[in-house]
N, CA, C and O atoms as a Tinker XYZ file with bonds, in Angstrom:
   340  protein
     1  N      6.871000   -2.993000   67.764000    73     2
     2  CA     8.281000   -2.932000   68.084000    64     1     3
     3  C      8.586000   -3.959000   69.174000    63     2     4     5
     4  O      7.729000   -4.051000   70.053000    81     3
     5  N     10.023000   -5.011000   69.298000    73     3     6
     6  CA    10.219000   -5.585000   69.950000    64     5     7
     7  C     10.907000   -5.246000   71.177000    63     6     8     9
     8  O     12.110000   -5.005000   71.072000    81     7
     9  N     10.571000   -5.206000   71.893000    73     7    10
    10  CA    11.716000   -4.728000   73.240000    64     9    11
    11  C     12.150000   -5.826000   73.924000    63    10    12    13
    12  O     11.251000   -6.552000   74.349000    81    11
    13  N     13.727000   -6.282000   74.242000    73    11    14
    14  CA    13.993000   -6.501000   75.300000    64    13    15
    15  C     14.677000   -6.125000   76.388000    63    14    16    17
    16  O     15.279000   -5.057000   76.501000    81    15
    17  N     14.587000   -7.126000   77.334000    73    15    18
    18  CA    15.210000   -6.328000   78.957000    64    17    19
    19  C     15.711000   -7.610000   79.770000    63    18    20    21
    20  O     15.157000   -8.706000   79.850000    81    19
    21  N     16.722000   -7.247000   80.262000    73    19    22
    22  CA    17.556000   -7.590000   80.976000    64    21    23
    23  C     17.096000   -7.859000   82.492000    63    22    24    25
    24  O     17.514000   -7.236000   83.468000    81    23
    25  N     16.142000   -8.918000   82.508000    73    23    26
    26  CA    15.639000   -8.660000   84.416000    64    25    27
    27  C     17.343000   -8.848000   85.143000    63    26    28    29
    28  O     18.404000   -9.247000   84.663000    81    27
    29  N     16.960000   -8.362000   86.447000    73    27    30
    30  CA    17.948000   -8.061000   87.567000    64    29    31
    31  C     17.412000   -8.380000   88.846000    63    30    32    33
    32  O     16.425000   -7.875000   89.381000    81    31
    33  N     18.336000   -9.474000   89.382000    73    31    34
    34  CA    17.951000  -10.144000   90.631000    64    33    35
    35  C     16.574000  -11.388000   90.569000    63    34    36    37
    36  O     15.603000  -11.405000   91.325000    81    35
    37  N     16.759000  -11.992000   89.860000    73    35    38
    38  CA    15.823000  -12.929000   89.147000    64    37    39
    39  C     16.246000  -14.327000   88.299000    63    38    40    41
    40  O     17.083000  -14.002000   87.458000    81    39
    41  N     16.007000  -15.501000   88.245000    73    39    42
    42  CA    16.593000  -16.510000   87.528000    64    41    43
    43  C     15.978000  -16.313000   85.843000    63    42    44    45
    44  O     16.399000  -17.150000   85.045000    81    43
    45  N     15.219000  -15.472000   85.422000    73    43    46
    46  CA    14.675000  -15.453000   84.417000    64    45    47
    47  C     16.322000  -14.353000   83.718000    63    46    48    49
    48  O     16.757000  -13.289000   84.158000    81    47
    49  N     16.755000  -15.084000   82.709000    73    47    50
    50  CA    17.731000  -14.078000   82.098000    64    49    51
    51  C     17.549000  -12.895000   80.835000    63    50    52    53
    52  O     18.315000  -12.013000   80.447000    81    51
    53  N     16.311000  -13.267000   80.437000    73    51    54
    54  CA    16.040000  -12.115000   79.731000    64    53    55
    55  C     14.327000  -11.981000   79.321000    63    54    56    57
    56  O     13.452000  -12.822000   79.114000    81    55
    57  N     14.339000  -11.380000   79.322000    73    55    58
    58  CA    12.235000  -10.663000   78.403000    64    57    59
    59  C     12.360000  -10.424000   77.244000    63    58    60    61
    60  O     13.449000  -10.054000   76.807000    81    59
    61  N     11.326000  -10.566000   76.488000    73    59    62
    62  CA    11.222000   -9.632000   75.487000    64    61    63
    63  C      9.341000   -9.544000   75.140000    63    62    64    65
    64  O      8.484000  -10.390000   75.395000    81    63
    65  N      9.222000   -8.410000   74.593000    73    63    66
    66  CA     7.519000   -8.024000   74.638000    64    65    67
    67  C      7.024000   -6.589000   73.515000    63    66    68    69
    68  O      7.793000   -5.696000   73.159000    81    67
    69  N      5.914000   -6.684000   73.226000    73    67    70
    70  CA     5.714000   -6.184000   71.669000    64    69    71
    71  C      4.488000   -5.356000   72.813000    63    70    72    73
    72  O      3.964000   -6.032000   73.698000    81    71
    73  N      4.177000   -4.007000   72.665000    73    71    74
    74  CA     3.168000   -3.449000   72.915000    64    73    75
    75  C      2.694000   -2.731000   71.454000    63    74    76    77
    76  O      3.395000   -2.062000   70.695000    81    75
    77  N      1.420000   -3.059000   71.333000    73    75    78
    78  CA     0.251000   -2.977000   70.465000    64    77    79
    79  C     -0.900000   -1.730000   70.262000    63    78    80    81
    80  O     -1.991000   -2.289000   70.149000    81    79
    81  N     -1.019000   -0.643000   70.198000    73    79    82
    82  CA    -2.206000    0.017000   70.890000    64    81    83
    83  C     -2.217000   -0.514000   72.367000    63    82    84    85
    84  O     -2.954000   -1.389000   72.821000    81    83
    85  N     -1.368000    0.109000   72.939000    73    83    86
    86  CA    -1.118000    0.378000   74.432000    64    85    87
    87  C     -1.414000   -1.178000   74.746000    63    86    88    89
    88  O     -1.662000   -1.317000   75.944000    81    87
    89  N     -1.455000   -2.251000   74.105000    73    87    90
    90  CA    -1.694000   -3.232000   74.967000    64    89    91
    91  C     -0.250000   -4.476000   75.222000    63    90    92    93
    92  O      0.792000   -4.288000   74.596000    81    91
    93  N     -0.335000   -5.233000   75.827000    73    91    94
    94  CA     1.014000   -6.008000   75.672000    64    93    95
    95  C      1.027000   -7.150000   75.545000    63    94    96    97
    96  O      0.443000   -7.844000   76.377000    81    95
    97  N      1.739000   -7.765000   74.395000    73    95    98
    98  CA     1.903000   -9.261000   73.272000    64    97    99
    99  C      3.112000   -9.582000   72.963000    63    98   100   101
   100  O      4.185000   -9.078000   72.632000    81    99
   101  N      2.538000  -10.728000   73.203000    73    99   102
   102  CA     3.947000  -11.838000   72.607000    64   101   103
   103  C      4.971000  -11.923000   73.546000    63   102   104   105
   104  O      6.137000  -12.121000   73.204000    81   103
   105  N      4.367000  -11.691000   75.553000    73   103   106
   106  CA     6.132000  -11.424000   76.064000    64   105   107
   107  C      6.413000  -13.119000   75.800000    63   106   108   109
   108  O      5.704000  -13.973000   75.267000    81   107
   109  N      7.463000  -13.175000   76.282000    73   107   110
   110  CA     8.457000  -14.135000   76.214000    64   109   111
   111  C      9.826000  -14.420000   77.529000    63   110   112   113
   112  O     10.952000  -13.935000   77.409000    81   111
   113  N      9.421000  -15.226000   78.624000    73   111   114
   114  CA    10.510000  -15.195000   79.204000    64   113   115
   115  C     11.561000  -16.480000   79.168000    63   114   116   117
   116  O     11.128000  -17.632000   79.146000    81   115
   117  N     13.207000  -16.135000   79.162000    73   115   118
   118  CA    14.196000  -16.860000   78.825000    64   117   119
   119  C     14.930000  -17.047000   80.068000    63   118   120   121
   120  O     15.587000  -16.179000   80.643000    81   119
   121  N     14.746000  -18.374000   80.470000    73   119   122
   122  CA    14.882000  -19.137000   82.029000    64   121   123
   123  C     13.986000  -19.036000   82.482000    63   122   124   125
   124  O     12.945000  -19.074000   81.826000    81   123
   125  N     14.016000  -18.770000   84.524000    73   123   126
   126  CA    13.102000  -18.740000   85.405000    64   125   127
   127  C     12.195000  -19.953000   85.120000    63   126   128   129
   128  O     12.500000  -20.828000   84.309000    81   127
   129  N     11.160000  -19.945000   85.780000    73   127   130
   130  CA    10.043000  -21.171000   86.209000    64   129   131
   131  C      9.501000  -21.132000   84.935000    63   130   132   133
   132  O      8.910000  -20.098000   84.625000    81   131
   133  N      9.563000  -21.891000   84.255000    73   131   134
   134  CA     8.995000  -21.967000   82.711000    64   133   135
   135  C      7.302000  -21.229000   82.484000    63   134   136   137
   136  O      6.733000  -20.237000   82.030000    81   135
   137  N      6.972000  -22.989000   83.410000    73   135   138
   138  CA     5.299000  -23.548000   83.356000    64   137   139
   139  C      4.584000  -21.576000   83.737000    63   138   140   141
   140  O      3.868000  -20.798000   83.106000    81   139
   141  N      5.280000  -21.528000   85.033000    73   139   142
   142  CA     4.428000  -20.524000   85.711000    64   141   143
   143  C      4.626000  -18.952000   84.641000    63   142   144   145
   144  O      3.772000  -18.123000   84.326000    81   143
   145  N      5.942000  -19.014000   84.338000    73   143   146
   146  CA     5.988000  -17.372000   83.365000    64   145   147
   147  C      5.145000  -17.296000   82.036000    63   146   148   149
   148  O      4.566000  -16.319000   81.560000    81   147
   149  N      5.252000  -18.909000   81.448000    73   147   150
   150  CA     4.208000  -18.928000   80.232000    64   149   151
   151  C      2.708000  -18.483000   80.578000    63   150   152   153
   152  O      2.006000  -17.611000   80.065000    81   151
   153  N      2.471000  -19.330000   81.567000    73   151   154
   154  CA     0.974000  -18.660000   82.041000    64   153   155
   155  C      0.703000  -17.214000   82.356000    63   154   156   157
   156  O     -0.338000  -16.590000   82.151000    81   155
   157  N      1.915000  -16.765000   82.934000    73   155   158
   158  CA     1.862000  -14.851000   83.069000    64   157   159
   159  C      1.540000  -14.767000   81.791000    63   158   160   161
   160  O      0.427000  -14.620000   81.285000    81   159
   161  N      2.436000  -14.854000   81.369000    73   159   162
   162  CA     2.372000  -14.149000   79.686000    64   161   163
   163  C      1.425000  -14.619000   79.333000    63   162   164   165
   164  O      0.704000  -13.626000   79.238000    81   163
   165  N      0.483000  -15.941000   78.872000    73   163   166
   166  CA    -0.939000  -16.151000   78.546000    64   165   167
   167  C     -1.808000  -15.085000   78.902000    63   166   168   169
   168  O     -2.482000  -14.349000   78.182000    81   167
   169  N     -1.667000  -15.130000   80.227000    73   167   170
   170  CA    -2.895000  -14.196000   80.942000    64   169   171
   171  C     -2.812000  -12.785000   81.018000    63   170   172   173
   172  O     -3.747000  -11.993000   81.135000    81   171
   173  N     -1.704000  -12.571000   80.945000    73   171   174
   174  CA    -1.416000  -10.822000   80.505000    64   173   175
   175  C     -1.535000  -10.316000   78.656000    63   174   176   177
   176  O     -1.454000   -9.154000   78.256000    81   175
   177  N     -1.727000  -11.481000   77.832000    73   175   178
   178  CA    -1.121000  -11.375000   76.654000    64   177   179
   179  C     -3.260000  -10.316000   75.875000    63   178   180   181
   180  O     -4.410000  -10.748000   75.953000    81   179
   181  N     -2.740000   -9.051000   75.307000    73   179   182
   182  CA    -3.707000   -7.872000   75.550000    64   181   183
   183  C     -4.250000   -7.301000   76.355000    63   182   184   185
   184  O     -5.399000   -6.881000   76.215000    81   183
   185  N     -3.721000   -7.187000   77.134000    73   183   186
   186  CA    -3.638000   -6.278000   78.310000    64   185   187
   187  C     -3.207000   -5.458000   78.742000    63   186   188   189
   188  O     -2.099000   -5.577000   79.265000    81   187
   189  N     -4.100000   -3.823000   78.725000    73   187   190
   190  CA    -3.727000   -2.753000   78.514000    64   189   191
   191  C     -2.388000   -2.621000   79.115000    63   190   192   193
   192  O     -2.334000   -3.300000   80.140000    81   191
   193  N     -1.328000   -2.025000   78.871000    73   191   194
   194  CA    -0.166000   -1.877000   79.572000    64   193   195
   195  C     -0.521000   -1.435000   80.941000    63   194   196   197
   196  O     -0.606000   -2.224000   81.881000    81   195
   197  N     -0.700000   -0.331000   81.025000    73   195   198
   198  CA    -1.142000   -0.006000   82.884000    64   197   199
   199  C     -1.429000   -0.808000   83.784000    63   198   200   201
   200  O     -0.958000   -1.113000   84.879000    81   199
   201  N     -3.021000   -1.374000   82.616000    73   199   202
   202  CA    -3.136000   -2.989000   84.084000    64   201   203
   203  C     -2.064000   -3.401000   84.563000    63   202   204   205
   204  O     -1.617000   -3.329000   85.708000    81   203
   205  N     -1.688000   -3.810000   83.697000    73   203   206
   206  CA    -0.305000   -5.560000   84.034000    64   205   207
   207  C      0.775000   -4.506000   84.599000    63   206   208   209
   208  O      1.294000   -5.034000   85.583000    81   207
   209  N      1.258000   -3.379000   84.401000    73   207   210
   210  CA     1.763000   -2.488000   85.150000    64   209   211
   211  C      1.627000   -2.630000   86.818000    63   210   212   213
   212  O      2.448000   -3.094000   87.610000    81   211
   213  N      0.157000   -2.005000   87.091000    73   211   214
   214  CA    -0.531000   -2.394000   88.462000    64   213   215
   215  C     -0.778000   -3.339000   88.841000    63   214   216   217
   216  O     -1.300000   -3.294000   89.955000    81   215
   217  N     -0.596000   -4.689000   88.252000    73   215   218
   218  CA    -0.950000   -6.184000   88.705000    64   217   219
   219  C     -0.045000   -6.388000   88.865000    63   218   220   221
   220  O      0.020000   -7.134000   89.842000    81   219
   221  N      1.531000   -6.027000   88.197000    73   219   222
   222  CA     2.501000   -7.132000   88.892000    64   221   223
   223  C      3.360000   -6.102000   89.779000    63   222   224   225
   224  O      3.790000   -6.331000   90.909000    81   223
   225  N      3.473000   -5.279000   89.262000    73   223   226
   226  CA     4.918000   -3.989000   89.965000    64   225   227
   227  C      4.274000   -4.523000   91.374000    63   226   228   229
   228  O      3.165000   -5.031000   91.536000    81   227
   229  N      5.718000   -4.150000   92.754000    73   227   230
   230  CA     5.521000   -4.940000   93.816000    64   229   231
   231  C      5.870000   -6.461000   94.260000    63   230   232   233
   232  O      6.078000   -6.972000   95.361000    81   231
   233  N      5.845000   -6.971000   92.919000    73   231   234
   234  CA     5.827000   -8.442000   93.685000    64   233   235
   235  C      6.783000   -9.154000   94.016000    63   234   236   237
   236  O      7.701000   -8.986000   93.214000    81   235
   237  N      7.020000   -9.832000   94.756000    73   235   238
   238  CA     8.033000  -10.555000   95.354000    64   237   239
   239  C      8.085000  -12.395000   95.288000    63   238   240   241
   240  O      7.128000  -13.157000   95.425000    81   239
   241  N      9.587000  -12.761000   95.026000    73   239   242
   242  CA     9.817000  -14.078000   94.628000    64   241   243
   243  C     10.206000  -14.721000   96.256000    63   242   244   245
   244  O     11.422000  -14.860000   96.389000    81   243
   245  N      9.691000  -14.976000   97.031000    73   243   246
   246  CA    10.182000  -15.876000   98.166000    64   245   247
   247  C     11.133000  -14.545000   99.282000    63   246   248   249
   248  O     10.611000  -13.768000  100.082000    81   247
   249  N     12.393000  -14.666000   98.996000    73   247   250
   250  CA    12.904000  -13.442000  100.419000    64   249   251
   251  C     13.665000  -12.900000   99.051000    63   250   252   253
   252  O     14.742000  -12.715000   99.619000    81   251
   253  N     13.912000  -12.537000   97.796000    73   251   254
   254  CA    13.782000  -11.606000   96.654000    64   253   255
   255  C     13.168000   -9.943000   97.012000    63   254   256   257
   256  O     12.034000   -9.755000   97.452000    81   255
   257  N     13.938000   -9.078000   96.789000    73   255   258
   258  CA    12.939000   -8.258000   96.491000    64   257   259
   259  C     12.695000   -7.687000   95.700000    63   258   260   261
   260  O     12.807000   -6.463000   95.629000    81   259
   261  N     12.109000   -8.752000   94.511000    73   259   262
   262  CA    11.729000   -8.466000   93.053000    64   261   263
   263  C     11.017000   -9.912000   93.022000    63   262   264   265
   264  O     10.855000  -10.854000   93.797000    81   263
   265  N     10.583000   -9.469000   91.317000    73   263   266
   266  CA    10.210000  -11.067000   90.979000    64   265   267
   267  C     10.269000  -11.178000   89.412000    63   266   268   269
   268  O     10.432000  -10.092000   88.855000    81   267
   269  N     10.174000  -12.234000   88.620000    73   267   270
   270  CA     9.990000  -12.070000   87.655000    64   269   271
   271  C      8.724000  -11.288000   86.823000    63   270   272   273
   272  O      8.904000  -11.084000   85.622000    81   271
   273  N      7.846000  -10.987000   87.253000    73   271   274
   274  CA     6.778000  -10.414000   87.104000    64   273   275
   275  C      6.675000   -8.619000   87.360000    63   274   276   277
   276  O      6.207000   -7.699000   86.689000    81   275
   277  N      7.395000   -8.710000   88.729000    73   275   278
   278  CA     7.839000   -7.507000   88.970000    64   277   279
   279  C      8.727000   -6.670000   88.103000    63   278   280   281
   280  O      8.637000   -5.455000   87.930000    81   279
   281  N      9.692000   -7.585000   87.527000    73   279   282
   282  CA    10.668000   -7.044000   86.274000    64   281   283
   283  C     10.022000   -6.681000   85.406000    63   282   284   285
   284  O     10.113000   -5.513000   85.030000    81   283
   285  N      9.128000   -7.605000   84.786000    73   283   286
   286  CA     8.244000   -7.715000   83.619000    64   285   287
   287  C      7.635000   -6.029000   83.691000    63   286   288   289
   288  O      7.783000   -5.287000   82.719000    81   287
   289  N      6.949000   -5.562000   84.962000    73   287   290
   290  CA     6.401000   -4.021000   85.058000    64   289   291
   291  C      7.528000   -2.935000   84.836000    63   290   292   293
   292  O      7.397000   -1.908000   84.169000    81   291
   293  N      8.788000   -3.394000   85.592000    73   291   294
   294  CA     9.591000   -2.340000   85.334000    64   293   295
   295  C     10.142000   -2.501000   83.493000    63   294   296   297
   296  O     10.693000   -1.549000   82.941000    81   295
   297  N      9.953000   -3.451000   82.964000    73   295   298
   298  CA    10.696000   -3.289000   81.622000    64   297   299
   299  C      9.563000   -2.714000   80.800000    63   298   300   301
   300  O      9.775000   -2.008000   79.814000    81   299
   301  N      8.022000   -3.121000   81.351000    73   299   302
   302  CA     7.142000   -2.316000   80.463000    64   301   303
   303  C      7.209000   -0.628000   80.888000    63   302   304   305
   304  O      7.017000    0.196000   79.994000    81   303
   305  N      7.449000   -0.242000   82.083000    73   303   306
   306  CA     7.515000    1.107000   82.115000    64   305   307
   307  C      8.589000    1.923000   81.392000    63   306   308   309
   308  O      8.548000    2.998000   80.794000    81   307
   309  N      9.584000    1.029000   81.655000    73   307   310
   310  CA    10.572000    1.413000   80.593000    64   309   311
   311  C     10.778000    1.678000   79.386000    63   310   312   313
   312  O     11.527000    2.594000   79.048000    81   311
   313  N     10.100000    0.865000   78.490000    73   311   314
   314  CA     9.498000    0.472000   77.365000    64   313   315
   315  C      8.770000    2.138000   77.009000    63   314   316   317
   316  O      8.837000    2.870000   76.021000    81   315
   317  N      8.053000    2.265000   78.401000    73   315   318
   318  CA     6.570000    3.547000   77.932000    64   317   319
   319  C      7.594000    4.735000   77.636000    63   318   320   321
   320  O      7.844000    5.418000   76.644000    81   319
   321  N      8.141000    4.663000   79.132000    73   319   322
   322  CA     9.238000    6.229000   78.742000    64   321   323
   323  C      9.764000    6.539000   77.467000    63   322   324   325
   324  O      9.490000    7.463000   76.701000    81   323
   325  N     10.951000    5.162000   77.329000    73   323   326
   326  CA    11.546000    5.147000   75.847000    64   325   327
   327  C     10.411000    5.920000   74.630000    63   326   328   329
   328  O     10.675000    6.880000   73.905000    81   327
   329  N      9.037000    5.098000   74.712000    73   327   330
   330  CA     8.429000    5.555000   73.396000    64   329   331
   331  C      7.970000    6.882000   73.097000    63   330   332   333
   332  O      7.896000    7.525000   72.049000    81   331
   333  N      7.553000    7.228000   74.818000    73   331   334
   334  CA     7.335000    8.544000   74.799000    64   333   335
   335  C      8.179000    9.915000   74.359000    63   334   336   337
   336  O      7.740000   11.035000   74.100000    81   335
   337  N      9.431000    9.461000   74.369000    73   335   338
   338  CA    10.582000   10.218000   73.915000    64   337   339
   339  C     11.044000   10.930000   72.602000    63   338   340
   340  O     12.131000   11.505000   72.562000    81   339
């Protein structure tokens, strides 16, 4: 299933991301720092949801208090609730 999300407080204008057997593929971010979000997504791309959950939730963009990465955790938690439902 495809989900997207709407980050907030961030130059990245939208996500979108496919979780797999709990793992997470194919995100995709639209704006923000290109080079650097492709590489998130490389390096997160099968990776149990929780991890990348606990690796990014927290993080901060410069005096932000969020980040694109940080979004990225809140749209996968979001994502979990929804399915759990």
């Amino acid at each position: 299933m495809l989900y997207n999300y709407k980050p907030r407080g961030v130059c990245a204008q939208n996500l979108s991301f496919e979780i797999e057997d709990d793992k997470v593929k194919n995100v995709e971010f639209y704006g923000g720092c290109n080079g650097n979000l492709k590489g998130i997504a490389c390096l997160i791309e099968d990776m149990p949801v929780d991890q990348v959950i606990k690796k990014l939730e927290g993080l901060h963009c410069g005096h932000k208090s969020t980040s694109c990465p940080d979004q990225l955790a809140k749209a996968l938690l979001e994502a979990i609730e929804e399915k759990s439902k």
